[in-house]
C-alpha positions in Angstrom: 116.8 120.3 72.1 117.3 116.8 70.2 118.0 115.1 73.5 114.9 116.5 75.3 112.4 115.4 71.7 114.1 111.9 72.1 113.3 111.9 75.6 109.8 112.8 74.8 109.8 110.3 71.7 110.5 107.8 74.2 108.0 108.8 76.9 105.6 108.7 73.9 105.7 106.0 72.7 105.7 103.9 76.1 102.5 105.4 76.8 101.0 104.0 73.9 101.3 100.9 75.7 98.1 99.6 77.3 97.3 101.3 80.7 96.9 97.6 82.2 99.8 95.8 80.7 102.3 98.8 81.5 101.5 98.7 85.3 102.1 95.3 85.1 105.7 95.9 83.1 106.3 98.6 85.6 106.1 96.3 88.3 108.6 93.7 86.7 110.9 96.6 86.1 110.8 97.8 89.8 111.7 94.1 90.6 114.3 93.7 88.3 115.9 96.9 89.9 115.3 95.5 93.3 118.1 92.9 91.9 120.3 95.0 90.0 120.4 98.5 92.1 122.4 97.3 94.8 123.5 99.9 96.9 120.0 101.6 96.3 118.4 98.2 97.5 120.9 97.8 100.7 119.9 101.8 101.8 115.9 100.4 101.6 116.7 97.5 103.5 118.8 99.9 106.4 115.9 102.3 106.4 113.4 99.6 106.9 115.3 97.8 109.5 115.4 101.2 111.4 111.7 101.8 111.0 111.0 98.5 111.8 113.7 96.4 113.7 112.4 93.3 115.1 109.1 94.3 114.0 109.4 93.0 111.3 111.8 89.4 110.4 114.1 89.7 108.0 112.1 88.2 105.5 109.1 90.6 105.8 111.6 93.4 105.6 113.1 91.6 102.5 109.7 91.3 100.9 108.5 94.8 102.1 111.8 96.3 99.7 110.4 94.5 96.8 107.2 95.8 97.0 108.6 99.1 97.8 110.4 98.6 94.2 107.6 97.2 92.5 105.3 100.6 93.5 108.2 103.0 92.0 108.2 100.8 88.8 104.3 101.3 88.8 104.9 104.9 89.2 107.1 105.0 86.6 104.3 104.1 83.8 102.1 106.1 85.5 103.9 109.1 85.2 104.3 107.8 81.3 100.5 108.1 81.0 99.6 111.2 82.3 101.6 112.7 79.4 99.0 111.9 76.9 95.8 111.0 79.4 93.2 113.6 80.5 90.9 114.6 83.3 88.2 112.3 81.4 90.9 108.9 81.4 92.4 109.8 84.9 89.1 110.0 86.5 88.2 106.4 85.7 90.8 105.5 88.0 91.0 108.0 91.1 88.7 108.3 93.9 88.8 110.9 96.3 88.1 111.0 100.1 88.1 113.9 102.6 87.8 116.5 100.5 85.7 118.3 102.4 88.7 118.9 104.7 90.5 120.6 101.8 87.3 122.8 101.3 87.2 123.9 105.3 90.5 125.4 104.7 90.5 127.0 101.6 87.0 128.2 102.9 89.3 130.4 105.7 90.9 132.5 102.2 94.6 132.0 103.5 95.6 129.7 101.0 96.4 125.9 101.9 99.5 124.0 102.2 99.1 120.5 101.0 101.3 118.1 102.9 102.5 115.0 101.2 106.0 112.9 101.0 107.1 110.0 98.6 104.2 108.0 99.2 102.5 106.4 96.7 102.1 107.7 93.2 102.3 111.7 94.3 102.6 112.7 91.0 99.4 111.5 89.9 97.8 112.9 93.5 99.1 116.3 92.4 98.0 116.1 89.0 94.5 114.6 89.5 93.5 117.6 92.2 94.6 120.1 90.0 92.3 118.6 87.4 89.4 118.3 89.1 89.5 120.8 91.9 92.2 123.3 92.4 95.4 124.1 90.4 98.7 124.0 92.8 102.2 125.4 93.2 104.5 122.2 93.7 107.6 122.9 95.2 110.3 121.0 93.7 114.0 121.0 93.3 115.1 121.3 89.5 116.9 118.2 88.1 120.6 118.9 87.2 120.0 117.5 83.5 118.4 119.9 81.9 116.4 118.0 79.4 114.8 115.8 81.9 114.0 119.1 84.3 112.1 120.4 81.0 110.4 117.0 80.7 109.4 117.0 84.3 107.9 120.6 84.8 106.0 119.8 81.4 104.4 116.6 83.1 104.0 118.3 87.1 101.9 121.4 85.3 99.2 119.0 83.7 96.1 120.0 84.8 97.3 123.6 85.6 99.4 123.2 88.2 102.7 125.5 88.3 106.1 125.0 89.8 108.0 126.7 92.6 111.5 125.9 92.7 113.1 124.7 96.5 115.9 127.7 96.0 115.5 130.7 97.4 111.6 131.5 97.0 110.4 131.7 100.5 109.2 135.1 99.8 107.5 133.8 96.9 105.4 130.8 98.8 104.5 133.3 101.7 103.0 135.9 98.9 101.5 132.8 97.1 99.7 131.5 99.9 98.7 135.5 101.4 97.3 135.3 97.6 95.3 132.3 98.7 96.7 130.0 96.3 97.4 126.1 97.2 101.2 125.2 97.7 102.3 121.0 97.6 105.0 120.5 99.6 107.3 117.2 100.0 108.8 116.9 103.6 110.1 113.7 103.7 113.9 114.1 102.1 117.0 114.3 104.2 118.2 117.7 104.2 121.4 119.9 104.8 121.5 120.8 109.0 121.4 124.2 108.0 118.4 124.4 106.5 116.8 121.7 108.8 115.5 120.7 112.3 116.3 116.9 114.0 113.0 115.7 115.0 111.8 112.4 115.2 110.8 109.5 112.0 110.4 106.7 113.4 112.0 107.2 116.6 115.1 108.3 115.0 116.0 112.0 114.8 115.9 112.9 111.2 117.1 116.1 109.8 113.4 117.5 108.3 113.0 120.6 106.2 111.7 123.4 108.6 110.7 125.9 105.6 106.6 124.5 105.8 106.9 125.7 109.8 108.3 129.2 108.6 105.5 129.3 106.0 102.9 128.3 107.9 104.3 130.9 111.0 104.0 133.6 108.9 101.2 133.3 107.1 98.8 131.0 109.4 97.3 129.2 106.5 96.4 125.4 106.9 98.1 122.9 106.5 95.9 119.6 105.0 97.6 116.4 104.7 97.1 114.4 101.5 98.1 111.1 100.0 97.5 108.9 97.0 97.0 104.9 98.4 96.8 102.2 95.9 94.3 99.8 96.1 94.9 97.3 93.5 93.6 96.5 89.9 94.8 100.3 89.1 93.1 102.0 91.4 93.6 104.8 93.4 92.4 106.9 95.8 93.3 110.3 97.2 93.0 110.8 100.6 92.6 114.7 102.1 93.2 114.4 105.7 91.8 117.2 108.5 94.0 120.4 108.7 96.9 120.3 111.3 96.4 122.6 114.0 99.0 125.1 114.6 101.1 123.9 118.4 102.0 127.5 120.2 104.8 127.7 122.3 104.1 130.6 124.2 105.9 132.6 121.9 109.0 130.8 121.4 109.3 131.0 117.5 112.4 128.1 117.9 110.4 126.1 120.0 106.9 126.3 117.7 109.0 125.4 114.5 110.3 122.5 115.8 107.3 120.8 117.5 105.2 121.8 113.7 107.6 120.0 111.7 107.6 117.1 114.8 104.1 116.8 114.0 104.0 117.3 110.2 106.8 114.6 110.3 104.5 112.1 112.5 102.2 112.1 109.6 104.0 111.3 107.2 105.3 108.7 109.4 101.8 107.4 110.2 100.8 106.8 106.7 104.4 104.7 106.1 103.3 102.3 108.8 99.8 102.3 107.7 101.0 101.3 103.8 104.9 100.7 104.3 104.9 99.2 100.6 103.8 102.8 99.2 107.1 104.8 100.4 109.9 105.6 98.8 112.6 103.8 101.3 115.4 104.2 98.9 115.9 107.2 99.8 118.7 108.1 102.4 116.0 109.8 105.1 118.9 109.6 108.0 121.6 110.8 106.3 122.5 113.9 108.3 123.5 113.0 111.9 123.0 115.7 114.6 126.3 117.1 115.7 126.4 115.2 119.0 126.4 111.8 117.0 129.5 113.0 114.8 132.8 111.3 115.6 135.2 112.4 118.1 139.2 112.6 116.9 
């Protein structure tokens, strides 16, 4: 309990800082951690050189990690803010597009599965929808420090949104979206071959979480793409993208899961390339290797 209210003393108090002064101090923090995180630094730089290669000279690539820092340091102070700002502050700031796409599918009354990825600010694109159109049910995994998880579901169910935890609530997500409700879902971490299929990020098989296929197989609600893109001077806008059609396979449930989350995965993919400053690169996306790529004794 006292760690968690000094936590939230501290969050406090930052956000009393001026909205436009702390972006600014949350870019030169993201810097100075592009200098002092090394090892966090060197895995942006290997997943930008595999996204990229030659694409892109060293230098680019260098400069492209940097900004990549400076966006999670602006994140960082906005996530501060939306612990004390409201629908009326937050809307000065975010502008929405394509929401008429999100409307075509919850017009259907099967729910709708938002998908997104660590792109941008997605906390603030989860809070702001919830605030002005529809509350959601993020699915998350729960922080190992308990105080922080606290902190963290406080912030994620601003504007009504709820939480979903990652373990073992498929049953729950299929009931919630059979109730019509909206599910967020984050697809672009690395996950455990077990739980995952290898299909392609960037022309390199990456293990991707299959659960949004198995949802989305049993329930046949849409799936809308959205993201939050900076555009400068604190400005954002959230973009709703057209619902993914579902790819049958002729009945093979194997085949139809992996070509869904091939596509959901090539989204994701083409908003990185459209704005490779606003994702999250330090993240190991490659980590699992499929079986045939392990070593030989």
């Amino acid at each position: 309990m006292i760690i968690y209210t000094l936590l939230y003393g501290m969050v406090w108090g930052l956000s009393l800082i001026p909205r436009r002064i702390g972006l600014r101090l949350g870019e030169g923090l993201g810097t100075l951690f592009y200098y002092l995180l090394k090892r966090r630094r060197e895995i942006a730089m290997q997943n930008v050189t595999t996204a990229f290669g030659d694409r892109k000279s060293p230098a680019e690539r260098r400069d492209l990690v940097r900004q990549c820092f400076r966006g999670i340091g602006r994140h960082f102070f906005e996530v501060v803010y939306l612990f004390r700002y409201r629908a009326d502050r937050v809307k000065k700031y975010v502008r929405f597009t394509g929401i008429e796409h999100y409307r075509k599918a919850k017009a259907q009354g099967r729910g709708v599965a938002f998908l997104t990825g660590h792109f941008g600010c997605w906390e603030l694109m989860v809070i702001s929808f919830g605030y002005f159109f529809d509350p959601t049910y993020v699915v998350v995994k729960p922080l190992d420090f308990a105080p922080a998880e606290r902190l963290s579901r406080k912030l994620r169910e601003v504007g009504g949104n709820r939480i979903v935890s990652k373990e073992r609530s498929m049953r729950r997500m299929i009931k919630l979206l059979r109730d019509g409700q909206n599910l967020g879902i984050l697809l672009d971490q690395n996950i455990d071959w077990k739980d995952g299929v290898f299909v392609d990020f960037f022309g390199k098989r990456a293990c991707t979480n299959k659960g949004l296929a198995l949802l989305i197989k049993s329930t046949g609600a849409p799936v809308v793409p959205g993201f939050m893109i900076y555009e400068g001077q604190g400005n954002y806008r959230l973009e709703m993208q057209p619902a993914l059609p579902w790819l049958e396979f002729d009945g093979d449930k194997t085949k139809e899961i992996e070509e869904n989350t091939a596509q959901y995965n090539r989204v994701i993919e083409a908003m990185a390339r459209r704005h490779p400053d606003h994702y999250f690169w330090v993240h190991q996306r490659w980590k699992t290797r499929p079986y045939q790529e392990w070593p030989r004794k």
